[in-house]
C-alpha positions as CSV (number, residue, x, y, z in Angstrom):
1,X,20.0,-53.2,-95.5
2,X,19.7,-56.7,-95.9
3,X,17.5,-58.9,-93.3
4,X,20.4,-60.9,-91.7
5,X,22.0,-57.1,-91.0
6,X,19.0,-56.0,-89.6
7,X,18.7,-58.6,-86.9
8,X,22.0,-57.9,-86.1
9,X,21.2,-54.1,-85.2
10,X,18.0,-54.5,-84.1
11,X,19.3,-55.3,-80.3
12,X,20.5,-51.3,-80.4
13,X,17.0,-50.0,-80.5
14,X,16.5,-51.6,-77.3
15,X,17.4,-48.9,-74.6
16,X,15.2,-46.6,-77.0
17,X,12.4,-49.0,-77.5
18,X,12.3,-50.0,-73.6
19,X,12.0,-46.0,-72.6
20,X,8.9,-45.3,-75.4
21,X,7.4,-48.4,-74.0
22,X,7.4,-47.1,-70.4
23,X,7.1,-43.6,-71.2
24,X,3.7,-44.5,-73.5
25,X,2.4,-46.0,-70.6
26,X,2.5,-42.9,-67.9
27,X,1.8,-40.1,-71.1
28,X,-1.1,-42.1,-72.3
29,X,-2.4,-42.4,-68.8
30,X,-1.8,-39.2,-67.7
31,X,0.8,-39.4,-64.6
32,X,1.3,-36.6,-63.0
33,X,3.1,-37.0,-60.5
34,X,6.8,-36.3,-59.7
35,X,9.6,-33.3,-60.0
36,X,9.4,-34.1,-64.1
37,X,5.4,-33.7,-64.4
38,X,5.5,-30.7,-61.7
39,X,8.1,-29.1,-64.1
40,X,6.0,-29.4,-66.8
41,X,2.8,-28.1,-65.9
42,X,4.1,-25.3,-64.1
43,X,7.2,-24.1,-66.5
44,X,7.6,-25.4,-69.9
45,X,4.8,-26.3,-71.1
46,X,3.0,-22.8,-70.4
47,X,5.8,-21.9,-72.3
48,X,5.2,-24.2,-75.4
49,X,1.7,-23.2,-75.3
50,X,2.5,-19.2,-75.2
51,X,5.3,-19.4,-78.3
52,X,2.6,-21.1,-79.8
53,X,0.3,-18.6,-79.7
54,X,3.1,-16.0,-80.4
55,X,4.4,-18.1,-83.2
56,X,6.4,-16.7,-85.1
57,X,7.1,-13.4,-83.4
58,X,8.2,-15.0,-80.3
59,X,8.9,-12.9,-77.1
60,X,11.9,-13.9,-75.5
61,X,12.1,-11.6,-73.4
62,X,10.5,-13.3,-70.1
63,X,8.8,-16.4,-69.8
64,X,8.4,-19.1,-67.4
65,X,11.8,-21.1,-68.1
66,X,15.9,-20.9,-66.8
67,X,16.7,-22.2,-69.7
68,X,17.4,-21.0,-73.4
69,X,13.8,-21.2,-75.7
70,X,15.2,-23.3,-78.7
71,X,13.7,-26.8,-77.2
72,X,10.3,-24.3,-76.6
73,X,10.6,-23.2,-79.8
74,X,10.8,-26.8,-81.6
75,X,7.4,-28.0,-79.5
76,X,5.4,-24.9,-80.2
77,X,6.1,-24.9,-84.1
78,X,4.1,-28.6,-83.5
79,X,1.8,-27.8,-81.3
80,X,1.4,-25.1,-84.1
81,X,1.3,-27.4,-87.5
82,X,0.7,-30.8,-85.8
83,X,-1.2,-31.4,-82.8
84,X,-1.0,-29.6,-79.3
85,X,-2.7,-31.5,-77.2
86,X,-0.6,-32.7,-74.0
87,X,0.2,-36.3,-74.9
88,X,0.9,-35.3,-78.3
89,X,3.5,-33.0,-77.0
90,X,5.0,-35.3,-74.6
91,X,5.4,-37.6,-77.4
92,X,6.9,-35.5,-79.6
93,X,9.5,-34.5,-76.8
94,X,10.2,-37.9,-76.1
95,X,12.2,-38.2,-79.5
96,X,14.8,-36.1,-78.0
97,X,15.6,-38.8,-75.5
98,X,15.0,-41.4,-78.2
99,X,17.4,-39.5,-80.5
100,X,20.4,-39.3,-77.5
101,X,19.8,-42.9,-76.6
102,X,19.6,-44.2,-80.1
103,X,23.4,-42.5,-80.3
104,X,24.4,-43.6,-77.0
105,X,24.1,-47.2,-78.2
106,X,25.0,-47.0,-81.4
107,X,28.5,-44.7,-80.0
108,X,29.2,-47.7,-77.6
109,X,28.9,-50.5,-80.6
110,X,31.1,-48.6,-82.5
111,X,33.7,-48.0,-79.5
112,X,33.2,-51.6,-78.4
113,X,36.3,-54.2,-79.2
114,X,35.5,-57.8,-80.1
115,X,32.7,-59.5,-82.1
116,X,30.2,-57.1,-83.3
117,X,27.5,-59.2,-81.3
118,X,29.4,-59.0,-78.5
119,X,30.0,-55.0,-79.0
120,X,26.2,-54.7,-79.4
121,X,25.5,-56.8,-76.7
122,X,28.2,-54.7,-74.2
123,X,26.9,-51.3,-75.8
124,X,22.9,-51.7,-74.9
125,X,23.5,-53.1,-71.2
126,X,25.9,-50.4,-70.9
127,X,23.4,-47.9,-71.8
128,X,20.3,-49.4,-69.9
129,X,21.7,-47.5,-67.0
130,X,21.4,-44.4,-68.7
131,X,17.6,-45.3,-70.0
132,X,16.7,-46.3,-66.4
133,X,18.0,-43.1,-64.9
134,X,15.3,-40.9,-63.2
135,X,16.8,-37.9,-64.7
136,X,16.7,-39.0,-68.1
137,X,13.8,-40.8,-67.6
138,X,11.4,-37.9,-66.3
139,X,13.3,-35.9,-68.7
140,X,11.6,-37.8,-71.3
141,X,8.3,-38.8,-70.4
142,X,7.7,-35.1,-69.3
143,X,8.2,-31.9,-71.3
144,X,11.8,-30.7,-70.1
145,X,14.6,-29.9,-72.5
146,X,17.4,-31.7,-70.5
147,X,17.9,-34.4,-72.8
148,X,17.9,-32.6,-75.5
149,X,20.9,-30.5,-74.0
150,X,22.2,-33.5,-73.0
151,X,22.2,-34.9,-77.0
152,X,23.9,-32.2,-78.3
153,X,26.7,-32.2,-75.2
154,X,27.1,-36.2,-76.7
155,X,27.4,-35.5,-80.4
156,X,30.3,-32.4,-79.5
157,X,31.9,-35.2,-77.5
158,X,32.0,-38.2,-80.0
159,X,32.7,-35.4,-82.5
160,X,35.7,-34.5,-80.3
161,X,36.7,-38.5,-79.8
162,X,37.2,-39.0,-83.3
163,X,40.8,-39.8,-84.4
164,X,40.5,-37.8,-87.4
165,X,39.8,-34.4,-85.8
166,X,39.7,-32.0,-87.9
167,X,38.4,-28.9,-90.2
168,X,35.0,-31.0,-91.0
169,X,34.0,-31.9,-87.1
170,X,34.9,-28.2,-86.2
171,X,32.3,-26.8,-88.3
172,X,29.8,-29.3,-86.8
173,X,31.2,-28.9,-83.6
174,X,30.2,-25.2,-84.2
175,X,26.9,-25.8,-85.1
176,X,25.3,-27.9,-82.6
177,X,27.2,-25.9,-79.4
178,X,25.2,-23.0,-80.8
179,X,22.0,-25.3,-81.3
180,X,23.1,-26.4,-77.8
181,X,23.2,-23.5,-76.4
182,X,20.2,-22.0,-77.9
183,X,18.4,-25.0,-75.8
184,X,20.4,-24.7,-72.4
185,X,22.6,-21.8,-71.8
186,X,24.0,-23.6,-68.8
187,X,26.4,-25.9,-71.6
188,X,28.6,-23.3,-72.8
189,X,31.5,-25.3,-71.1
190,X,31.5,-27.6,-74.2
191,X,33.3,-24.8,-76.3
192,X,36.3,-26.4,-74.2
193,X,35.7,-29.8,-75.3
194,X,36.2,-28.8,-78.8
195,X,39.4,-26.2,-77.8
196,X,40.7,-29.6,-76.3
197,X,39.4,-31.8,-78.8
198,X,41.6,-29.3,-81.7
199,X,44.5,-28.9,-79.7
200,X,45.1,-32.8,-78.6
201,X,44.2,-34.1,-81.8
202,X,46.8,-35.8,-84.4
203,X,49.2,-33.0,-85.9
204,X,50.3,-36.3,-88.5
205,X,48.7,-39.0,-90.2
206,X,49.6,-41.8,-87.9
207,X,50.7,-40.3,-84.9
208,X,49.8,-40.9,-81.4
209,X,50.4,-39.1,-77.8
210,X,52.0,-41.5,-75.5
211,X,53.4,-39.1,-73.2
212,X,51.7,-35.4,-72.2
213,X,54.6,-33.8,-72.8
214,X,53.9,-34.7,-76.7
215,X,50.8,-31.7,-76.4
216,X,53.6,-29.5,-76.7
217,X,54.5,-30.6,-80.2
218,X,54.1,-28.9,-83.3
219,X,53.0,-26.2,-81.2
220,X,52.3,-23.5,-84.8
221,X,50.0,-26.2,-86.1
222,X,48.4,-26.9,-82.5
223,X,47.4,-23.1,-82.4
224,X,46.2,-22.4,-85.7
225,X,43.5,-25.2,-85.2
226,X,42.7,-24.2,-81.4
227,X,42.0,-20.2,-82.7
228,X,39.8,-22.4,-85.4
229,X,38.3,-24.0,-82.9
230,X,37.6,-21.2,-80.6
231,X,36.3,-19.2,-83.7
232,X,34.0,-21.8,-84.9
233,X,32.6,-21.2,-81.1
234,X,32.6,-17.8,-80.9
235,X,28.4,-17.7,-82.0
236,X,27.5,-19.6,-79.4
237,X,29.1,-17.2,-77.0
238,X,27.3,-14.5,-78.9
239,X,24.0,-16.0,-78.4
240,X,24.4,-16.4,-75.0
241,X,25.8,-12.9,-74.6
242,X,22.5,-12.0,-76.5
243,X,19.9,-13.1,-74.0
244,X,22.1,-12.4,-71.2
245,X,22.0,-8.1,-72.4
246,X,18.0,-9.5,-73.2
247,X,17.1,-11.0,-69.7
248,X,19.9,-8.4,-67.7
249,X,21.1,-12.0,-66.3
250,X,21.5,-15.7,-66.7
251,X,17.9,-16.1,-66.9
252,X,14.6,-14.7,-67.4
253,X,13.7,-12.0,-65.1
254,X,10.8,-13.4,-64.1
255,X,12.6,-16.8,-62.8
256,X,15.7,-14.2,-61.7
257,X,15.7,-15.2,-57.9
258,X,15.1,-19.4,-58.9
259,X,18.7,-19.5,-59.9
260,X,21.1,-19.7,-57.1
261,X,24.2,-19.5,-59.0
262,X,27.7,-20.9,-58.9
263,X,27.9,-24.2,-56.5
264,X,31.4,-24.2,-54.7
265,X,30.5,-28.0,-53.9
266,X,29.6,-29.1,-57.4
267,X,33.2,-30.6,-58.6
268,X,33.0,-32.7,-55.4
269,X,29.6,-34.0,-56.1
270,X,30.0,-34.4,-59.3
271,X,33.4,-36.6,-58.2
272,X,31.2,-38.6,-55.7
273,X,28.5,-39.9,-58.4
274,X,31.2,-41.1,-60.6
275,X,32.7,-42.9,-57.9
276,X,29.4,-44.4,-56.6
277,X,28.3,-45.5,-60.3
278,X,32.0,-46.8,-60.7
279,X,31.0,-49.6,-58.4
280,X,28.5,-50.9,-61.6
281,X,31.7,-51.2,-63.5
282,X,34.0,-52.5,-61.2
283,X,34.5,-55.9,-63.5
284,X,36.4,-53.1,-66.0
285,X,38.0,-51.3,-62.9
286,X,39.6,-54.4,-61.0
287,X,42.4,-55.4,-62.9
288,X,43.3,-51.4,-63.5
289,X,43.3,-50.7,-60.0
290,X,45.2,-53.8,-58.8
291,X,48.1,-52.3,-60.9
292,X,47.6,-48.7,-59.9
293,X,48.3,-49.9,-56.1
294,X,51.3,-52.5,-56.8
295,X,53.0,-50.6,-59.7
296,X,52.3,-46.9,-59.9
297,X,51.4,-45.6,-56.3
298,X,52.9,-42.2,-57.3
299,X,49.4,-41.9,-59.6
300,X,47.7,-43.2,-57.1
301,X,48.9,-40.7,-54.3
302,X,48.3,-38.2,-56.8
303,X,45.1,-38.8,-57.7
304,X,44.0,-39.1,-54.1
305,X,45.2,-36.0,-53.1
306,X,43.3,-34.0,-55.8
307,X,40.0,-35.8,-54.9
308,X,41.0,-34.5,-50.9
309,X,40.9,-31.2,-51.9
310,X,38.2,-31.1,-54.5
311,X,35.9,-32.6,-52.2
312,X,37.7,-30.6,-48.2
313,X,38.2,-27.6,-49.7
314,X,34.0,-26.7,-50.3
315,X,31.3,-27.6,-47.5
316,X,29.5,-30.4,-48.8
317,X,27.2,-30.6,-45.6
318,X,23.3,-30.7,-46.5
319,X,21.9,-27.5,-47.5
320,X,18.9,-26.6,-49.2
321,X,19.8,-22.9,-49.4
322,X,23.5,-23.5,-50.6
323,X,21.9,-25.7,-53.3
324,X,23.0,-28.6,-51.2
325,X,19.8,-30.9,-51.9
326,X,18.2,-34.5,-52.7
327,X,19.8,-37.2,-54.8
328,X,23.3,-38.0,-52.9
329,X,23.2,-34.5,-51.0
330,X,19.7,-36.7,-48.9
331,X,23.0,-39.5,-48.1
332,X,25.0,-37.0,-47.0
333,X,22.9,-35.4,-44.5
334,X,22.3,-38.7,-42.8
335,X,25.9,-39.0,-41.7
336,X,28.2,-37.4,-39.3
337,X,30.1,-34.0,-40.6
338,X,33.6,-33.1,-39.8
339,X,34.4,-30.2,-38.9
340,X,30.7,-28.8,-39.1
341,X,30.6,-28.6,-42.8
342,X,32.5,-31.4,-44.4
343,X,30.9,-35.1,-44.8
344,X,32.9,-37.8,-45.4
345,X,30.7,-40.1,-47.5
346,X,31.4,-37.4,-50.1
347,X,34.7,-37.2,-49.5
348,X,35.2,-40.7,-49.9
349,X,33.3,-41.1,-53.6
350,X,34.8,-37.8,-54.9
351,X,38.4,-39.7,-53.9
352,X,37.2,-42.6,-55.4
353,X,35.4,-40.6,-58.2
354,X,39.0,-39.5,-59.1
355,X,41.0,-42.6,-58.7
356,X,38.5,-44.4,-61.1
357,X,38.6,-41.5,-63.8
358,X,42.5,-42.3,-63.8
359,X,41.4,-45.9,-64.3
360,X,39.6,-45.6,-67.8
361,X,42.7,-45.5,-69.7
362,X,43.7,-48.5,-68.3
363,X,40.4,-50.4,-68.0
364,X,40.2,-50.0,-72.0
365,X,43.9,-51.5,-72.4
366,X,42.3,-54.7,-70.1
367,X,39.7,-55.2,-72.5
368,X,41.5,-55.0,-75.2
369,X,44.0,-57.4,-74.0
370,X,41.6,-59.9,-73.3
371,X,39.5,-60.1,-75.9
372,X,42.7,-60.7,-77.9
373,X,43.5,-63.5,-75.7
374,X,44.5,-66.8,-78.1
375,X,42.4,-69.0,-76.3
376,X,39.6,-66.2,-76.7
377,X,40.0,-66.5,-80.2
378,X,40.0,-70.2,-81.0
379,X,36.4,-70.4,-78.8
380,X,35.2,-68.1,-81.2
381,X,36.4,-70.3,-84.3
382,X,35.2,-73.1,-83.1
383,X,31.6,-71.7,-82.3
């Protein structure tokens, strides 16, 4: 790589750099503080430390995590060979976050239209969100396999994403949902990114859906590569069908009565965030939405009504023994329910949640069309 290319990609290491920065400074110090660090010291790393010992006849069996061992796994073979003291750990578990936001900036440059200095500059601010979140954040200063989970969910989605689908990125897709799995159990619903993923993709060279009616053609080719698909799964179902005959559950026995099970509320919630993070975007999501009220309120009434019932159907009142608890759940318990059990600052996000998952078609179109504006263009000739 020559020095003039390097400068150019050097701004994508900044979301990366920016976290080992900040996460040197509390490992090297020794915070301790926090649902991350209390996570650690009381769950994984007792785990590390005991594969470590056990290496390699590990006992899977029960041990002090809800999750799958293969993140365990990975820190005790170097706390093994390497080093194991606790920064040393730490550190080497922060490359898992480093690896899924070194991808996550490097996926947006690559999705970004325009200039590449304009793509790299969109794609990092557009991921220092993601570095400044307290999830990922903690995730990655502390020993917790969430990011690591949450790297693998990425690569099975841009896998998915790309327009040339096919026999290649189902193999891979394969592979890393079992790797995936192996690490968190809980992200066997990303089989059905790649069942989508073989069924939507192009069944020609060159074409395109434009309508959803057009995922019903070709149907005999559109099968063949979703059984594929669901075959080049099927190992990570068997792994987690293995620990669940090993554990007699969804988790160790030992953490058995630490998992509360399905959450009735979650689609809402989940709605609600994306409808309270929308507002960072709304520079993207203003033009889309002036045109979804003027020109297609039939959309618009739909996608209202399915954020009504996703977020009226469930209670979504506070609740610390219905799982209903902290982040946006702490919000919801300072306003007014209705009906007993309903509140309405959920119900309003998840509604908007919806509407502005509608909108991302569209907000890509806007972009697109205005960075291929003429006048756009001659600027950038000029300069």
């Amino acid at each position: 790589m020559t020095e003039r290319a390097l400068h150019r990609w050097l701004p994508a290491l900044l979301p990366a750099a920016l976290f080992l920065v900040a996460a040197s400074a509390l490992i090297l110090g020794g915070f301790e503080r926090g649902r991350g660090a209390a996570d650690q010291i009381n769950y994984h790393e007792p785990v590390i430390r005991t594969f470590a010992d056990q290496w390699p006849a590990f006992d899977f069996s029960d041990y002090l995590s809800a999750t799958t061992p293969a993140y365990h796994v990975a820190l005790a073979t170097f706390a093994r060979f390497f080093a194991d003291s606790r920064p040393a750990l730490q550190f080497a578990g922060a490359l898992f976050t480093i690896g899924l936001l070194l991808t996550l900036t490097l996926a947006g440059m690559a999705g970004m239209a325009g200039s590449k200095r304009d793509a790299i500059g969109r794609a990092v601010l557009m991921t220092l969100p993601v570095t400044a979140s307290l999830y990922v954040f903690s995730s990655g200063v502390w020993l917790l396999p969430d990011n690591a989970a949450w790297w693998g969910v990425l690569l099975i989605v841009l896998l998915a994403l790309r327009a040339d689908f096919g026999t290649t990125q189902l193999l891979w897709s394969g592979l890393i949902l079992t790797l995936l799995v192996a690490t968190r159990q809980i992200h066997l619903w990303a089989a059905a990114v790649v069942w989508a993923a073989a069924w939507i993709g192009p069944t020609r060279g060159d074409d395109a859906l434009s309508s959803w009616t057009d995922l019903l053609r070709d149907l005999p080719l559109r099968l063949r590569r979703t059984l594929v698909a669901v075959a080049v799964t099927l190992p990570a179902f068997g792994v987690v069908y293995a620990f669940v005959r090993l554990w007699g559950g969804l988790s160790p026995p030992m953490l058995r009565d630490d998992v509360q099970g399905l959450n009735p509320a979650a689609p809402a919630f989940i709605m609600a965030q994306v409808g309270l993070f929308s507002l960072f975007f709304a520079g993207w999501l203003i033009g889309p939405a002036r045109e979804l009220v003027t020109k297609r309120r039939s959309t618009l009434l739909l996608a209202v009504g399915a954020g009504l019932v996703i977020a009226l159907v469930p209670a979504t009142s506070y609740s610390i023994d219905a799982g209903r608890f902290s982040g946006l759940w702490n919000a919801a318990r300072a306003t007014p329910l209705v009906f007993g059990r309903v509140s309405p600052l959920i119900v309003v996000l998840a509604v908007g949640g919806v509407d502005c998952g509608r909108l991302l078609p569209s907000a890509r179109r806007a972009e697109m069309d205005y960075l291929n504006r003429p006048n756009l263009v001659v600027r950038r000739k000029k300069k």
